[in-house]
PLY file of the C-alpha trace (Angstrom):
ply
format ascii 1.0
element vertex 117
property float x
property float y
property float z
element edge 116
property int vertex1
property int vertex2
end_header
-77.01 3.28 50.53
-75.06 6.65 50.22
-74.41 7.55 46.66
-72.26 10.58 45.77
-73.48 12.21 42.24
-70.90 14.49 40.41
-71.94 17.31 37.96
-70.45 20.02 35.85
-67.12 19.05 34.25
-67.28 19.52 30.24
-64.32 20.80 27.88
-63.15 24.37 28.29
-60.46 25.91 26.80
-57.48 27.58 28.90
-57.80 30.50 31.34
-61.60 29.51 31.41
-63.70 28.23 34.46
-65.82 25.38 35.51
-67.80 24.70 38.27
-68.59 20.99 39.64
-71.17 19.72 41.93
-71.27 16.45 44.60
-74.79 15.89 46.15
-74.63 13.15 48.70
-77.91 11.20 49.26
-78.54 8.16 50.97
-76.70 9.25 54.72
-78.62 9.08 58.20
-75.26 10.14 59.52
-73.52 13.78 59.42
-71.27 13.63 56.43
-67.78 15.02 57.84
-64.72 15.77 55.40
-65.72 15.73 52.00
-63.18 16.47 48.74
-62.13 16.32 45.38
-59.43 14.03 43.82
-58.33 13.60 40.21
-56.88 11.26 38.25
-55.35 12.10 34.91
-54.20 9.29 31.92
-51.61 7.16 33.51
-51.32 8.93 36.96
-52.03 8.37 40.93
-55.34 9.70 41.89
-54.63 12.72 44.23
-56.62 15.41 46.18
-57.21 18.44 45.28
-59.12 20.05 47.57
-61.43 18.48 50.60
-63.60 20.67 53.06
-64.10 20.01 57.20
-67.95 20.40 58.01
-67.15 22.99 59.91
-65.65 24.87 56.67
-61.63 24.52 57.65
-60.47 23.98 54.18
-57.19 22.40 52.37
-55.57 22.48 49.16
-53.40 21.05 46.73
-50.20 23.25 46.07
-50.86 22.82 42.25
-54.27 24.83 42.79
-53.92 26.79 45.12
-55.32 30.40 44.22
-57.02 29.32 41.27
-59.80 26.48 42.98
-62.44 27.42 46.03
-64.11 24.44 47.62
-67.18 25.06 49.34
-70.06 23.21 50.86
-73.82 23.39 51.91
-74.45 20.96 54.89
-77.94 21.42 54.47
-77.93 19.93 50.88
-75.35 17.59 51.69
-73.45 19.63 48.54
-69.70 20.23 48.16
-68.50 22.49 45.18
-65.65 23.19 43.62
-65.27 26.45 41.75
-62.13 26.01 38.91
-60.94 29.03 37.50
-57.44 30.12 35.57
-57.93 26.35 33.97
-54.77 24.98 32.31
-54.48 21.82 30.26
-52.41 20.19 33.08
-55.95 20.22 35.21
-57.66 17.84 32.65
-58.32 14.71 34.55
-61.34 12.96 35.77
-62.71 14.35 38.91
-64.08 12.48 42.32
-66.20 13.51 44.64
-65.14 11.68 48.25
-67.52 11.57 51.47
-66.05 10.69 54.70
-68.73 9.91 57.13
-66.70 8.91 61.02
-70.14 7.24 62.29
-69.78 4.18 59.66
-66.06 4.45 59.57
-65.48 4.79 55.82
-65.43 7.29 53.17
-67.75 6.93 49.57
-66.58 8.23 46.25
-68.88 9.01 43.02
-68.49 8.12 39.57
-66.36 10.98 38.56
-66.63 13.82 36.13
-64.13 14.70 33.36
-62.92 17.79 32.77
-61.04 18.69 29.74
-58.78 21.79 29.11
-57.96 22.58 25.66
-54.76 24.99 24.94
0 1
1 2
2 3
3 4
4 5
5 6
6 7
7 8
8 9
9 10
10 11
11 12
12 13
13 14
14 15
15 16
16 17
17 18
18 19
19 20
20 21
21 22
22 23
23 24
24 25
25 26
26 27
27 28
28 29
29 30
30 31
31 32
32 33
33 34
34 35
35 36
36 37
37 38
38 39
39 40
40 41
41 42
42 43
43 44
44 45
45 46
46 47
47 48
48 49
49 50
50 51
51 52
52 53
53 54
54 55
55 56
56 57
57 58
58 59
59 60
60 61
61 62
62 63
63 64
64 65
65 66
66 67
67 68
68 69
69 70
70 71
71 72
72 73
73 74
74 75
75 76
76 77
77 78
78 79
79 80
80 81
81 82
82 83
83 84
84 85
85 86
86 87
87 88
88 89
89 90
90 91
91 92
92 93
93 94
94 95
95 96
96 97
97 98
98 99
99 100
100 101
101 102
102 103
103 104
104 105
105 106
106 107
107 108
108 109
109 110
110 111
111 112
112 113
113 114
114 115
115 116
């Protein structure tokens, strides 16, 4: 069973910086495209940011210049490194695993993050 495990959200205050963590365990299979969504009170979950295992990265245009995703295949890890936080970016976080060979993608539990003014 492939279970995704989210770390590092917390409360910071504006202008500040977090750092998450996914660890994937649990795959015999390659894990392809892997990302982070959010979901904030009363709002669509949507992407943020989601990383090609070959590195080719994307972004949303609401964080671009202020997020980095980046990944260690080894470790089966994906990061994402926050920085220039505003209180718009508080939301609960998801860590999402595509893996082609059983044709589906895996999410974790999620991680809030909370941005005070």
């Amino acid at each position: 069973q492939v279970q995704l495990v989210e770390s590092g959200g917390g409360l910071v205050q504006a202008g500040g910086s977090l750092r998450l963590s996914c660890a994937a365990s649990g795959s015999i299979f390659p894990i392809n495209t892997m990302g982070w969504y959010r979901q904030a009170p009363g709002k669509q979950r949507e992407l943020v940011a989601a990383i090609t295992r070959g590195g080719s990265t994307s972004y949303a245009d609401s964080v671009k210049g202020r997020f980095t995703i980046s990944r260690d295949n080894a470790r089966n890890t994906v990061y994402l490194q926050m920085d220039s936080l505003k209180p718009e970016d508080t939301a609960v976080y998801y860590c999402n695993a595509d893996i082609l060979a059983r044709r589906r993608d895996y999410w974790g539990q999620g991680t809030q993050v909370t941005v005070s003014t």
